[in-house]
N, C-alpha and C positions, 0 to 999 in steps of 0.2 A: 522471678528469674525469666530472663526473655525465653520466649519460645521456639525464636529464631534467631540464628547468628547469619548477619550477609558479609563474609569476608571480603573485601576488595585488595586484590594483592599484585603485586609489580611495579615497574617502571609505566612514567605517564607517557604512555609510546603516542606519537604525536599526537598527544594532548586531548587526547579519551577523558581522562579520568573527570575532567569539569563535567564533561557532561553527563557522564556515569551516576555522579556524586549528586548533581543535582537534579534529576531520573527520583532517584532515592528520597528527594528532600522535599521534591514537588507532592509526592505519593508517599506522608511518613504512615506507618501503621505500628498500633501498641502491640507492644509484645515481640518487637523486632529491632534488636541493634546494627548497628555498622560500624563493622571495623576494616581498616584502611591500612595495609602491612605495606607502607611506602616506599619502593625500592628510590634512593636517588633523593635528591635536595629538594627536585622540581615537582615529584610526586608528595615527597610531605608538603613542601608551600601550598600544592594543591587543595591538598585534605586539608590543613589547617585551615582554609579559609572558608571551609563548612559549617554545616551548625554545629552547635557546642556538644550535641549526646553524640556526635561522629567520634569512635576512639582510635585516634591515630596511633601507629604503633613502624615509626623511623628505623629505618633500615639500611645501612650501607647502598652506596651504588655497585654492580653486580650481581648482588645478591640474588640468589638463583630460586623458580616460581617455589621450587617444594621447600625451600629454606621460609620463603616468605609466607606460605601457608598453611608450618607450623608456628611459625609467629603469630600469624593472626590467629589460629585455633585456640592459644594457649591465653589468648585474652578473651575467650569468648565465652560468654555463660549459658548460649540457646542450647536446647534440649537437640536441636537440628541447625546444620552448618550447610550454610548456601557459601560455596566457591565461585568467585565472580572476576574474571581477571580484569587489570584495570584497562584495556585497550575494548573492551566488550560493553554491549549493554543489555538493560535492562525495559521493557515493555511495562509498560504504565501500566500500576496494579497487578507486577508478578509477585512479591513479594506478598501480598496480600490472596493472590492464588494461591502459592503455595503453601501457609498458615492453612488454610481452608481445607485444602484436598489432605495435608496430614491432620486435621482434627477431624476431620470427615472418618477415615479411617481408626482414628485412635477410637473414638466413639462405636466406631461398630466393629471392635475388639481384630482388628488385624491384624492375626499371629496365627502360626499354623498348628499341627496336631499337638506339634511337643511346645506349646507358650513360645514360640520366640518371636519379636516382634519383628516388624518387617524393616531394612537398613538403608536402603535405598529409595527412594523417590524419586522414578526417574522423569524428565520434562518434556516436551517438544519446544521447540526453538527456531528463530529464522537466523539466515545469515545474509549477513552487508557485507561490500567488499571494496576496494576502489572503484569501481563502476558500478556497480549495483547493489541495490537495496532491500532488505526485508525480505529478500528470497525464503519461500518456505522450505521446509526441511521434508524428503522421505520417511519420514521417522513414525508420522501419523499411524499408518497403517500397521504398526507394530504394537506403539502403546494402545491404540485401539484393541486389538486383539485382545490384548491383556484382559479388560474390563477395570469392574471397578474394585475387584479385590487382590490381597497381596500374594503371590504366589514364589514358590522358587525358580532358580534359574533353570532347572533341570524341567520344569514345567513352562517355559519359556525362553529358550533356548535363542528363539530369534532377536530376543531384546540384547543380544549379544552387537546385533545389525547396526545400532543405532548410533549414529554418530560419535566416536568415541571422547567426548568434549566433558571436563568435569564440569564444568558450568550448566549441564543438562542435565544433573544430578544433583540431589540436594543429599546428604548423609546424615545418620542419626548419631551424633557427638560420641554416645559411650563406642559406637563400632570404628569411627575414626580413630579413637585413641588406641584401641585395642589393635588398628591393624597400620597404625603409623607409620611404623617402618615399612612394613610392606608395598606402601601408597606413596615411601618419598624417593618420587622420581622426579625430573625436571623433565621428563617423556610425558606427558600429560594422557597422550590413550594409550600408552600404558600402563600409568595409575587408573583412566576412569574404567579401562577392561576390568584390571585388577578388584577394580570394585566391588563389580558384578560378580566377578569370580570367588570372592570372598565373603558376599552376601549369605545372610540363610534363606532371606526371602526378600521378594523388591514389589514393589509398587508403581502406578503411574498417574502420572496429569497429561491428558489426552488436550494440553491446551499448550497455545505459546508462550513462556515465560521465562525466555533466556533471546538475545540476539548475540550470536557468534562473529565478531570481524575481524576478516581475513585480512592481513595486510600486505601489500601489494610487496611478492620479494624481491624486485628490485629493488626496495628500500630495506632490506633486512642484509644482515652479514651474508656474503655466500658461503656453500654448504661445502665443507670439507670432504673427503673420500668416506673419513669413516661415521661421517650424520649419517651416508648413506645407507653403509652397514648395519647402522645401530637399529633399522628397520626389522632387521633378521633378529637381531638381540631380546626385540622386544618379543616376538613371539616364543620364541624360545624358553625366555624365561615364562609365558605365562601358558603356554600348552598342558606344561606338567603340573595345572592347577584344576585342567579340564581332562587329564587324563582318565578318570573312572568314572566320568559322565558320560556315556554314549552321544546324546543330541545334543551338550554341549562340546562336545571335543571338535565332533563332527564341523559345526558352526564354527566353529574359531579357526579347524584348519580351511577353512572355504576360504575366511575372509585374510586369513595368512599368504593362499594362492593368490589371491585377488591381488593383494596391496603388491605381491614381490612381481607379479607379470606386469600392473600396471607401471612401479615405477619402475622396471628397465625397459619399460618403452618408450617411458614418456621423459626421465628425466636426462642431459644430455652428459653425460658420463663418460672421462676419458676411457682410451679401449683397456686399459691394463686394469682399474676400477671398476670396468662395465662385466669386463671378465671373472674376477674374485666376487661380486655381488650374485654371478650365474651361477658360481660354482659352490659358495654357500648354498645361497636362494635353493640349486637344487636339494642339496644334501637335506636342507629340512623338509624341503615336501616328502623328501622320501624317508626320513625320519620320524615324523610325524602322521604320516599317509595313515587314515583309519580303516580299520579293517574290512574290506568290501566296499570302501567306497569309492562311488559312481564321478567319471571326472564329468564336467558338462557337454552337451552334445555343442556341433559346430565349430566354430573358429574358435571359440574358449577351449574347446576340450582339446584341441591341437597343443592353443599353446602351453597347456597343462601338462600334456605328454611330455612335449619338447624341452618342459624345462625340467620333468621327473627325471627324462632321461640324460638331464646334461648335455645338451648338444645346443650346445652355442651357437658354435657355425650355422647350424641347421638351422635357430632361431633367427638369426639377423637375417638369410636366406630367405625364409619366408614372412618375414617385416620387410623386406624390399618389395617381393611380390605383389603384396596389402597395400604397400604404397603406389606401386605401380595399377592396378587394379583401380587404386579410387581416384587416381588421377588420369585415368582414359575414362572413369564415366565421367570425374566430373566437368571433364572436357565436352561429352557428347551431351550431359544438361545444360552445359555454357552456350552452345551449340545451335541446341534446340532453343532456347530461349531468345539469341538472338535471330532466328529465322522467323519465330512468331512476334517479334518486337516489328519487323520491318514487313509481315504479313500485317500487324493490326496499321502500322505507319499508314500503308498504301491503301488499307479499306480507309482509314479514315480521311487522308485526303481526298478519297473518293465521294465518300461523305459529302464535305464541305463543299463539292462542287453541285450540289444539288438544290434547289432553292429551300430556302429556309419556312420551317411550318409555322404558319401566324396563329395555328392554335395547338401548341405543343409548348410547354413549362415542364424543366428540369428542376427538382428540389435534393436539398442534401443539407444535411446539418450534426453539426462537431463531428466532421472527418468521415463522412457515409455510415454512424451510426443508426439511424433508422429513423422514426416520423417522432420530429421532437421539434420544439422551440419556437422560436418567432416566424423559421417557413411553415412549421406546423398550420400553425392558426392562419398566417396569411393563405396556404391551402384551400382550409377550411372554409373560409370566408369567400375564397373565388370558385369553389363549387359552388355555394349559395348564390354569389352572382355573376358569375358567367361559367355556368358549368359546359360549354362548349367549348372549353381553352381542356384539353386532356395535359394531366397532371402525371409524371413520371420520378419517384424517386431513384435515387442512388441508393444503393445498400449493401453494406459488405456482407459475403456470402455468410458469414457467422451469427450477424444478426435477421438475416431476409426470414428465416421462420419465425420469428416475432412479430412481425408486420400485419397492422388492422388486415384482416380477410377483406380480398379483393382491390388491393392498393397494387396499381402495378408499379414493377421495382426494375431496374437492369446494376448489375452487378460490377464494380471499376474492375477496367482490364476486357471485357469482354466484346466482341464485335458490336451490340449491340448500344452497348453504352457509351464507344464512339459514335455511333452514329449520329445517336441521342443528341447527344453536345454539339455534334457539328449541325442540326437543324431544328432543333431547338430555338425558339424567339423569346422565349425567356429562359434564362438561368438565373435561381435562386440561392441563398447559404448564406450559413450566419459562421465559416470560416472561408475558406477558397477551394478553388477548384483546381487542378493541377496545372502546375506551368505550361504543361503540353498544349492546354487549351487554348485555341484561337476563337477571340472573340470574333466575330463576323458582324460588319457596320449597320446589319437591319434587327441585332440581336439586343436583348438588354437586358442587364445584371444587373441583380438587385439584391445590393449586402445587410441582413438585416442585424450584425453583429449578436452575440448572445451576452451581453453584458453591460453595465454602468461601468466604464474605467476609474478604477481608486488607483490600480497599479499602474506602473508607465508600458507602455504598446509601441507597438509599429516599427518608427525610426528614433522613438524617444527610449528603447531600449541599448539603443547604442554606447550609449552613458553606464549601463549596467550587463555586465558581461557574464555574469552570473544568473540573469537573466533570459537573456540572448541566446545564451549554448550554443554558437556557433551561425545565428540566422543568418541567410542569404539575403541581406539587402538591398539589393540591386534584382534579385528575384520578387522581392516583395514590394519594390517599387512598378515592373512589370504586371504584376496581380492586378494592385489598385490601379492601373490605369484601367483596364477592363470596367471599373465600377463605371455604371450608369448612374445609382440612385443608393444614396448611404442613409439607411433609420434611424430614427437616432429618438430617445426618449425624453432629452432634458440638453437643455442649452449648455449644460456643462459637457456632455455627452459631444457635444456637435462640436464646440470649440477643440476638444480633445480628437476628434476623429481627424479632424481639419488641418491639427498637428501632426498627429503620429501618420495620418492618413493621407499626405498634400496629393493632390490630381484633381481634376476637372468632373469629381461626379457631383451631385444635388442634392443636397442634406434634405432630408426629408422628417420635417421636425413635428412627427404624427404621434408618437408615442411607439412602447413597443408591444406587438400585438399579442405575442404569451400574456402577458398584464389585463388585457382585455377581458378574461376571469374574474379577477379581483374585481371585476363593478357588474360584471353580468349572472354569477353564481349566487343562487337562491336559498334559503335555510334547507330546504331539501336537500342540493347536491351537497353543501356542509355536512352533514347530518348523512349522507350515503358516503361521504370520502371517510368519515371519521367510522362509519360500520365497516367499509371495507378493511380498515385497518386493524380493527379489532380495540379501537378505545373504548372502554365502557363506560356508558354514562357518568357525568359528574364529575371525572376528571379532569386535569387538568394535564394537557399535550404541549411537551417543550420540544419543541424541532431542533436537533443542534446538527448543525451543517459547515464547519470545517472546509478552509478551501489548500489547495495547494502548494507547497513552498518550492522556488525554486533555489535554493541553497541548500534545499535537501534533495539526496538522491532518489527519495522514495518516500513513503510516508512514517511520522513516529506520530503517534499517540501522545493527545495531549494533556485531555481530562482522565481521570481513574475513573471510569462510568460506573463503573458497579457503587465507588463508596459516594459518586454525589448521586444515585438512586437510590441508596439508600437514608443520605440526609436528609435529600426532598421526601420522601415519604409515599406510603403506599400509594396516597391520591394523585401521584405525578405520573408520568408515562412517558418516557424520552425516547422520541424518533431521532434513529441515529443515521444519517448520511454520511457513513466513514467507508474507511477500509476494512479490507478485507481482516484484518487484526481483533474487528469486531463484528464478521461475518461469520456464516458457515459451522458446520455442528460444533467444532471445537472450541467455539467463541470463550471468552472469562465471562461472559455475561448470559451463556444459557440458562441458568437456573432464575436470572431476572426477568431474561424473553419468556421460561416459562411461566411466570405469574402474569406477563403483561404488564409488567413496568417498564421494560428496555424492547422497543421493536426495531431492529433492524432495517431500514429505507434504503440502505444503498445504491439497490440497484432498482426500486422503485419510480414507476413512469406514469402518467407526468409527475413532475415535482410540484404542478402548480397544486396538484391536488394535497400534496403535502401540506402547504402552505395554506391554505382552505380549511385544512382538520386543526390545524397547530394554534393554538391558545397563543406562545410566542415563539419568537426562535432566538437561538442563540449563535452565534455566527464568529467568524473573526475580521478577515478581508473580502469574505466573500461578495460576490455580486448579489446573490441572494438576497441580501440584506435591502438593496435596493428594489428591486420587486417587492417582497413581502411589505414595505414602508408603506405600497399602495392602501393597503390592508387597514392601515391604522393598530395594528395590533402591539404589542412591546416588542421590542427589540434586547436584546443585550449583545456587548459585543466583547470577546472573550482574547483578548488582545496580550496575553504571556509573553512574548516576542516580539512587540510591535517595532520598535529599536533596528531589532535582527533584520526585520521584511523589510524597512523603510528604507535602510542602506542597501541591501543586494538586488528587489527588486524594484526601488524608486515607485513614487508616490505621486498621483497629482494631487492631495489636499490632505490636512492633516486631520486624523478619524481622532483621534484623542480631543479635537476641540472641535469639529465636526460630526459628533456621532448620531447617532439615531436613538440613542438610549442610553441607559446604566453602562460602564466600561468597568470592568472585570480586569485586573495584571495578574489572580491568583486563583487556583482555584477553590480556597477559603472565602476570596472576595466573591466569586461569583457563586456560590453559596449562601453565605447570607443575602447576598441579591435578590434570593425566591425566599430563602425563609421569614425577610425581617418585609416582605411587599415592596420592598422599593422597588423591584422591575415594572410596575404598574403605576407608580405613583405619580402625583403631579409635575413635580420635575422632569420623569421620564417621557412624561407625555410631553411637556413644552419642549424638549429637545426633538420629539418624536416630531412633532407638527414642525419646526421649524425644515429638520431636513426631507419631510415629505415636499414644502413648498420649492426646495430646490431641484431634489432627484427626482419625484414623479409631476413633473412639470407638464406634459405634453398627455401619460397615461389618462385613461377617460372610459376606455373603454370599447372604443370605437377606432383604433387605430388600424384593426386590421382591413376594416372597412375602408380607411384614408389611403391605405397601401393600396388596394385594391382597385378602387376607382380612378387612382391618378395613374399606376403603372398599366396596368393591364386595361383597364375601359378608357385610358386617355384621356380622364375629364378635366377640366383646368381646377388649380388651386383653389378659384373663387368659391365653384362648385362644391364644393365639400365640407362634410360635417366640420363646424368649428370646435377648435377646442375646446371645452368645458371647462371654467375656471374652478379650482380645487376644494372651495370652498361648496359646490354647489355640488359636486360628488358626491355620491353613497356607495362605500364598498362593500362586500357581500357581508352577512352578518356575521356574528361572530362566534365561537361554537355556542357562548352561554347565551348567546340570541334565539340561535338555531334550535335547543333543544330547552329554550323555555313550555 
């Protein structure tokens, strides 16, 4: 008997349910079925075009959510019932969280004094929306509290707080059947309250494994008068479930206050509807009001009053007030803001009248995050030879306590980082510098990009709108005129800059100087990147580094980490450069971070040293891929989507017949990749060498040195180290060099 049922139930509201369904089919786990309660023609067509253990279960068009989620329950054989609407999704490897945290529990008897087992499981979850993405939820701080054992409601009362979504819940089959009726509502947090409320004992997963999306309601029917009311209905009916629990009742009637004040503020309600919503709305606060209790202090507890007492009038009265109040300040920050926009205007024109410092160099790199990338190393290298040119970074004020000790910094927006710019003889960046910036004719900008282009750039985004998001082209033509002097790694690189990039600067076809690592790094620094990380000897380090999509709002997970750490086996160790999905205490992957098979790199600096420790990596579009190639190390390239990327964010060459190694569409394929050796193998390798002969063309080792002398010491082309033909290369060893 499966262990888990994951119901997907509804209409395929613009067109979720594909991706839902195959969420599910990427990440299958035994012991777990799916069944698919398809409201409409176009939700079954859907399902049916899934794998075949999918059990679809056709369902008129209409058909309302709690109709359709005793259909699917009544096909369902798991011991535990995951509610999953079809418009929502699922994070790589919940399904398999879940299993885990309930045999976690069953195992160590979670039932309280009188045997009863615990009903609920409840989740934490993010939410997507039309604009935004994977937002996380408040909800942490609640299940946290909890711990790891099952408790009742009456002993956590606050778990009442948490998002009222059933998809943040998982139920144990015999408690659904038993309180069916009671849970079939097409009110959805009024079933998942009801839940709670009916529980003997609940449980938690302190981790993300539900995505809630909101859909945007302008696309949904508008709300009648009485949706409105049905708000009041809903507590009503469920008060008198919390009535003989003191810190439950308490909690329910907060969040009762809460929901009726916010929505007659916020939603726009004729007066005659606005008025029967107050005049309910009151009668249950004061209905329900528990005994001795405390309304909140401040402008809550006003509107608390105002609505106990029914005074309508009184309320829109003082909602005028609030409005009026935050519109005289935020007139007087409107205000101020523009007084100090035309205070920093005129210092910095002031600035620019000043003659420019022949030894003063501004750096900044990806958007004034702090001392990284290819100005990094060109830095570095102009300390060592001309440490009389003073080096100034940019840094936003969030990152400036990060910064090597003793780096001076000036912060965007401030007096002194106009000044900076405007006398400044070099300016540095591997993106741009703000429009506002005047280049001045004795000044010179030197772009050193952070990347090998596989995707399309510049003005070759135009073609892909999806891409674009709205760029300023004609500002980003302005930019690149300022370039004096464009880096570039590889003839492919230079042709492409030359395109997306057209103006008058000087391709400078040195190599890029981050890369400069990869040939000067000794088994030593090997060997000390790979202690800092905490690899233990003998293993074997896979880097998986994930880049960007822009067809997605935010980021979705694409591997299940947990079950390919577990494929690959104890002796593997996956450095993960992801999102925050697989960051931070509540990770699915803490119990693998504690062994030291899964280490978290996200926000790890540099990456070069990442790359240094890493046996191979595994990549998809990233640029990464390109760097690391210096290396000689395997490559795989982890390409589920390549199709998807290639149309929205356009391509200059195609990676499926250009690749740098083993190409992966599954993540079964990319699995056997490490288990059966083929990532290492001789094929790999001759793919490997062939695209190192293209993409690290220029890399040597010594580019920052080429930057150096041509831009800043002014020495002619001739002069300068030549490139090193690739075959005559040696890059840094390798770890099992390093730690022979």
């Amino acid at each position: 008997m499966p262990h888990l049922s994951v119901i997907v139930y509804g209409p395929n509201a613009q067109g979720r349910l594909n991706e839902l369904l195959g969420s599910l089919e990427s990440h299958p786990l035994a012991g777990t079925e799916v069944i698919v309660a398809a409201v409409g023609d176009w939700a079954r067509e859907t399902a049916e075009g899934h794998a075949p253990e999918t059990v679809v279960v056709p369902l008129p068009e209409g058909t309302g959510d709690a109709a359709a989620r005793a259909a699917g329950a009544a096909h369902a054989s798991g011991r535990w019932l995951h509610f999953v609407h079809a418009k929502d999704g699922l994070p790589a490897g919940a399904p398999r969280l879940i299993a885990e945290r309930i045999a976690e529990l069953e195992d160590t008897g979670a039932t309280g004094a009188d045997g009863a087992a615990f009903d609920v499981l409840l989740l934490d979850h993010v939410t997507t929306t039309w604009r935004t993405s994977a937002a996380p939820s408040r909800d942490g701080r609640f299940l946290a509290a909890v711990g790891r054992d099952a408790l009742t409601l009456n002993q956590g009362a606050n778990l009442l707080r948490i998002a009222p979504l059933l998809g943040n819940r998982v139920l144990r089959a015999d408690f659904w059947r038993a309180h069916e009726q009671l849970l079939d509502t097409d009110d959805e947090p009024r079933a998942a309250h009801a839940a709670l409320l009916h529980a003997d004992r609940v449980a938690c997963l302190n981790q993300v494994a539900y995505d809630n999306r909101v859909l945007r309601p302008e696309s949904l029917p508008p709300l009648a008068p009485e949706d409105r009311l049905a708000l009041i209905d809903r507590y009503e009916s469920l008060l008198p479930l919390a009535r003989d629990r003191r810190a439950v009742h308490t909690v329910l009637y907060d969040l009762m206050v809460r929901d009726l004040v916010r929505t007659f503020a916020r939603e726009d309600m004729p007066d005659p509807v606005a008025r029967e919503f107050f005049r309910r709305a009151s009668l249950a606060a004061v209905r329900w009001r528990p005994e001795g209790h405390q309304r909140p202090p401040g402008l809550e507890g006003v509107r608390h009053s105002l609505l106990e007492e029914g005074a309508y009038s009184k309320y829109r009265a003082f909602q005028a007030a609030n409005r009026t109040r935050r519109a005289a300040r935020k007139a007087v920050r409107t205000r101020k803001r523009q007084v100090s926009a035309k205070v920093r205007d005129h210092q910095y024109r002031r600035a620019l009248s000043r003659p420019v410092d022949p030894n003063l160099a501004v750096f900044a790199a990806y958007w004034e995050r702090g001392v990284s990338c290819n100005p990094a190393a060109v830095a570095a290298k102009l300390a060592e030879l001309a440490p009389h040119i003073h080096r100034v970074w940019v840094v936003n004020k969030e990152n400036a306590a990060l910064l090597p000790p003793g780096t001076d910094h000036v912060v965007p927006g401030t007096r002194r980082y106009w000044e900076t710019l405007a006398t400044a003889r070099y300016l540095v960046n591997n993106v741009n510098f703000p429009n506002a910036m005047v280049k001045r004719p004795d000044a010179i900008h030197l772009q050193t990009h952070h990347g090998t282009p596989l995707k399309r750039m510049g003005l070759d985004q135009m073609e892909h709108p999806a891409a674009a998001k709205g760029l300023d082209f004609a500002a980003l033509l302005a930019r690149i005129d300022k370039w004096d002097y464009s880096v570039s790694a590889n003839s492919h690189s230079t042709r492409m800059w030359e395109r997306a990039y057209p103006a008058r600067y000087t391709s400078l076809d040195y190599g890029y100087p981050r890369n400069d690592v990869y040939y000067t790094a000794t088994a030593a620094d090997v060997r000390a990147a790979r202690e800092r990380l905490g690899i233990a000897p003998g293993r074997t380090a896979v880097l998986y580094a994930p880049t960007h999509r822009d067809y997605e709002a935010g980021f979705t997970p694409r591997l299940d980490l947990a079950a390919l750490a577990d494929r690959l086996g104890e002796n593997t160790v996956l450095l993960v450069r992801a999102h925050y999905f697989y960051g931070g205490a509540a990770s699915p992957l803490t119990g693998l971070r504690r062994s030291g098979r899964i280490i978290d790199v996200s926000t790890y600096d540099p990456v070069e040293e990442l790359c240094l420790a890493a046996d191979a990596l595994v990549t998809d579009y990233s640029s990464i891929m390109f760097d690391y190639a210096n290396l000689d190390r395997p490559i795989v390239v982890y390409a589920d989507d390549w199709e998807t990327y290639r149309t929205t964010r356009g391509v200059y060459f195609d990676l499926m017949a250009e690749h740098p190694g083993r190409v992966a569409r599954t993540q079964e394929e990319l699995t056997e990749i490490f288990l059966s050796g083929a990532w290492r193998d001789e094929s790999a390798a001759k793919a490997r060498a062939a695209f190192r002969r293209r993409f690290c063309e220029y890399d040597d080792g010594r580019a920052a040195e080429r930057v150096v002398r041509r831009v800043f010491l002014g020495e002619p082309e001739e002069a300068l180290p030549p490139v090193l033909p690739i075959e005559e290369r040696t890059p840094a060893p390798t770890p099992e060099e390093a730690t022979a």
